[in-house]
N, C-alpha and C positions, 0 to 999 in steps of 0.2 A: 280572670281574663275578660269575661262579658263588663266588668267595670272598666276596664282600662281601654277596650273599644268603644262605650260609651263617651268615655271622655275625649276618645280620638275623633271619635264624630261629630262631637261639638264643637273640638278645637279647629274642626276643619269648616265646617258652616260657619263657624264665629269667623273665619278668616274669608269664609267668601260673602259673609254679608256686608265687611268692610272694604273688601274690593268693591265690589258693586257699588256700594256707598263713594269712593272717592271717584270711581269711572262717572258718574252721576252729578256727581258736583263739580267735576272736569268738563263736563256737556255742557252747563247750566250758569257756573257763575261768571264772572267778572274778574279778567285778570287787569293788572296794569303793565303793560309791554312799555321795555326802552327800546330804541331805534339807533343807531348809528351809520353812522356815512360817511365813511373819507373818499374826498376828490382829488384827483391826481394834482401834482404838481407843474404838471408840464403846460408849456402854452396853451391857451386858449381853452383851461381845460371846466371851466369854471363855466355857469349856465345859467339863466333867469327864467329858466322855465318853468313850468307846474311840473313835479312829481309824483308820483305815485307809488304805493307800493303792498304788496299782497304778499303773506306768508303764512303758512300752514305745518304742519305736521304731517305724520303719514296718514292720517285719517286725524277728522273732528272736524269742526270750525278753522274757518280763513280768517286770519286778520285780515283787513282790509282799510289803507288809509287813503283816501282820493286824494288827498293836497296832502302830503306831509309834512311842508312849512306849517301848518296850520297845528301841527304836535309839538313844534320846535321849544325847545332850552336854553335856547341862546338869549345871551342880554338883547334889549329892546332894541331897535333899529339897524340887529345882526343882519349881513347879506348872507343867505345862504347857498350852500352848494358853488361857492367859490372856489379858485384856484386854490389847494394844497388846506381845506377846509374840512375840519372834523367836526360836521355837525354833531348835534344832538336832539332826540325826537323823546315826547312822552306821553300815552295815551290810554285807553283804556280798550277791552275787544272780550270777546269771547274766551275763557280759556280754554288752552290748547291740552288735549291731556298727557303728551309728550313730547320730547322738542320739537320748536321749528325747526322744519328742515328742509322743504321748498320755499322758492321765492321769487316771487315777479314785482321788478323795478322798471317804470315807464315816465320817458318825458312825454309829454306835449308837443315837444319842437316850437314852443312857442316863445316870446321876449327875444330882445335884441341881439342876446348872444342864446340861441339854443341850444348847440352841441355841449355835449359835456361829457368826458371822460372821468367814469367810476374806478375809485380802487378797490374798494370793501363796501360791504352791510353786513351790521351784526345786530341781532333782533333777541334780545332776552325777554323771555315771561318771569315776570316774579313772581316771587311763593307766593302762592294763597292757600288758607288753610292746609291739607293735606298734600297739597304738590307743592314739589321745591320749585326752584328757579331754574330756567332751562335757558341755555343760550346756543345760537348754532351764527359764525360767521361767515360768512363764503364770498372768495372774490371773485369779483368781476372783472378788472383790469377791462375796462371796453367801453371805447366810446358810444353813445346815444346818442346818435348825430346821423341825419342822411346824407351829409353829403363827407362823412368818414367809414371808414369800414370798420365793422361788418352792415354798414348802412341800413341801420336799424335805430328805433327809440324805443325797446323793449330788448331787456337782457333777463333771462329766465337761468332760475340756479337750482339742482334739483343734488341733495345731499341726505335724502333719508335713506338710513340702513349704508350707510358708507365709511360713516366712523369721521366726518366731516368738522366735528364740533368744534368750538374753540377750547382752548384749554384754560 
């Protein structure tokens, strides 16, 4: 008996040295985040603004993109965040040590055409080392325009703990 609790002892520190160990390396390393963005189809829904965009977990590190043209995928002299446009973003951040699942999206209001109605963002971390790849997308449907409603240039999406993921 006094062996077989010995051995439970160790198989249970052996298991929280390596939690500790990958919560540590979730703090610490360097994930590569993709970005997605579909823009509504409908008039005028498309924008030439600077965007921006911030996402998180329920705790850790914030990604944090100031220009997110500046992540883009797109072939060379793509316009992005156009009408009925599914961009694509690829970057590098903090990793997260569980999905994304908040999110703050902001234009500028600035270029010729500012207003621009969102459909989606979907924000994946890929595996590194011990954490798998996590995705969380969440819609927005809502224009980022002041002079449309909700007459606003920030739309804030908050889905930790709600079973919000993509599938």
């Amino acid at each position: 008996m006094k062996l077989t609790m010995n051995k439970l002892s160790l198989a249970l520190a052996s298991y929280l040295i390596l939690f500790l160990a990958a919560a540590a390396t979730a703090a610490t390393a360097r994930c590569t985040f993709e970005i997605v963005v579909k823009t509504d189809g409908r008039r005028n829904a498309g924008t030439d603004a600077r965007v921006s965009l911030q996402a998180r977990a329920a705790r850790g590190p914030t990604l944090t993109v100031a220009n997110l043209e500046s992540w883009g995928q797109m072939a060379a002299g793509h316009d992005y965040f156009e009408k009925g446009n599914l961009d694509r973003f690829r970057g590098a951040g903090d990793c997260m040590p569980s999905e994304p699942c908040n999110m703050v999206l902001t234009s500028d209001g600035s270029g010729n055409k500012p207003g621009w109605y969102v459909s989606y963002v979907m924000v994946t971390q890929l595996g590194q080392g011990s954490l798998p790849s996590m995705t969380h997308r969440w819609a927005v449907d809502q224009w980022l325009a002041v002079d449309e409603a909700p007459h606003m240039l920030t739309a804030e999406r908050r889905g930790c703990g709600i079973g919000a993921a993509a599938p």
